[in-house]
C-alpha positions, -999 to 999 in steps of 0.1 A, spaced: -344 -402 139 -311 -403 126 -291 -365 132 -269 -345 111 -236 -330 123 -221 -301 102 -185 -299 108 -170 -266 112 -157 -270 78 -187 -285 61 -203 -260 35 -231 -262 51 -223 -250 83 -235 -213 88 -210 -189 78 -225 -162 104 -211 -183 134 -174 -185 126 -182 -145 120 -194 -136 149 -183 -160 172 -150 -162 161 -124 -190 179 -158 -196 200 -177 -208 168 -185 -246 179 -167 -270 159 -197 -286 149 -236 -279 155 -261 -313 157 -290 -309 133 -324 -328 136 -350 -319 109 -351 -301 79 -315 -279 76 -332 -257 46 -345 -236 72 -310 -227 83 -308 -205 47 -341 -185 57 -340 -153 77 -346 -159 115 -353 -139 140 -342 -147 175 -367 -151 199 -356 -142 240 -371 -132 274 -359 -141 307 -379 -162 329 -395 -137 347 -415 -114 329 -442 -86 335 -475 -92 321 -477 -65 300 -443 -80 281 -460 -113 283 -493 -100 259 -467 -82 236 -447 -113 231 -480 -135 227 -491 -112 201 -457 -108 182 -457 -146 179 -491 -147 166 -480 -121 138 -450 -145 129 -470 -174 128 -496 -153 106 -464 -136 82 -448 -169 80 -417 -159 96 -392 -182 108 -383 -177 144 -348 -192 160 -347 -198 198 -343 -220 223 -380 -219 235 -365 -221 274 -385 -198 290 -423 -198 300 -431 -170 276 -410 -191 246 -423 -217 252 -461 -204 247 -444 -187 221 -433 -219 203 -470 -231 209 -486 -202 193 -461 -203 165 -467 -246 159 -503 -236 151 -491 -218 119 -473 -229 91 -437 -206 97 -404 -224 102 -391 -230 134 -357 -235 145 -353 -251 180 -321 -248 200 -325 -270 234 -293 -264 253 -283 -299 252 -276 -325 233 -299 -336 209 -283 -367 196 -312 -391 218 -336 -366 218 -371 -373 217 -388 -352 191 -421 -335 219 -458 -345 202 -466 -312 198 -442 -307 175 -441 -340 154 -467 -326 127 -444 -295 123 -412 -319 123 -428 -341 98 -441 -315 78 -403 -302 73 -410 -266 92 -390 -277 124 -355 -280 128 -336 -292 159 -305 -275 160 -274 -284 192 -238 -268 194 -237 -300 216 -221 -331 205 -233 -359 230 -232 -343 266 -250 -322 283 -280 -345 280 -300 -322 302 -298 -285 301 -273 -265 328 -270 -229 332 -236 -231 310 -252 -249 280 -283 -226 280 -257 -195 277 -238 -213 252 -271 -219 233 -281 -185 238 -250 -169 226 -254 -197 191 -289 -182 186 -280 -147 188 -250 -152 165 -278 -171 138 -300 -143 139 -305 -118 113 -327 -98 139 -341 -105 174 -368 -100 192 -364 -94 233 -398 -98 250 -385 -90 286 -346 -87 300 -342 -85 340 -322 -64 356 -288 -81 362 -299 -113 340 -283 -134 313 -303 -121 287 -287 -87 291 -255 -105 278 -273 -117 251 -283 -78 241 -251 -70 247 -238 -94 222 -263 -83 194 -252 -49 198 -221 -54 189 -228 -76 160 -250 -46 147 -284 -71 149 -316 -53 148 -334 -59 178 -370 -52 177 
């Protein structure tokens, strides 16, 4: 699989980043898949890794309305509950926009979503260039903070007290994102 690069400058890099993120826009975002879905409306998927049950069965169900409305859903799919997220969603036929926090330049694209991929509803999507090849706590925040800034809305299933998703919602705030 052969992966795009969209240059800061390139038309088709999203206008919403160098908005948002300002002097912290990446200079260039890695693309895998089909980069149509980056003109859709996406909401941002986030929880932090540890989660109530209750939040768990809200965010299962929300993700099975998406799938169901055809809603394309941006995250990194990190966390336990995104990633049963992302499974519920595959089963569907909504766009998905995938955000690993590392490079995904020689990425292997996972066998659950290879139908998706080929089908043209995934995209891969890296402010990463060729390192980190694995994911650090750094790259996930950096990832985080490009999700939020793509998002027309978001969606928090859980934030804990004192974690890094509270940044995250404190980001979207400001950017006047609707979080549901």
């Amino acid at each position: 699989m052969q992966t795009s690069v969209l240059e800061i400058g390139d038309s088709r890099y999203p206008a919403v980043l160098r908005k948002r993120l300002g002097a912290d826009a990446p200079a260039s975002i890695s693309s895998l898949g089909n980069l149509d879905i980056l003109a859709l409306p996406k909401t941002a998927l986030f929880c932090s890794a540890r989660c109530p049950g209750s939040a768990i069965l809200r965010a299962y169900d929300q993700a099975a309305q998406w799938r169901d409305a055809g809603r394309c859903i941006i995250s990194g799919f990190h966390s336990p509950v995104e990633k049963e997220c992302l499974r519920i969603l595959l089963r569907g036929s909504s766009p998905i926009i995938l955000c690993p926090g590392r490079a995904i330049e020689a990425m292997r694209i996972p066998a659950e979503c290879r139908v998706p991929f080929d089908a043209g509803r995934v995209l891969f999507l890296s402010p990463f260039a060729k390192q980190p090849t694995r994911v650090t706590k750094e790259s996930a925040s950096r990832r985080n903070e490009v999700v939020a800034a793509l998002a027309d809305e978001a969606y928090i299933a859980h934030v804990a007290p004192g974690g890094k998703t509270s940044a995250i919602v404190r980001m979207l705030n400001e950017w006047k994102v609707a979080i549901l």
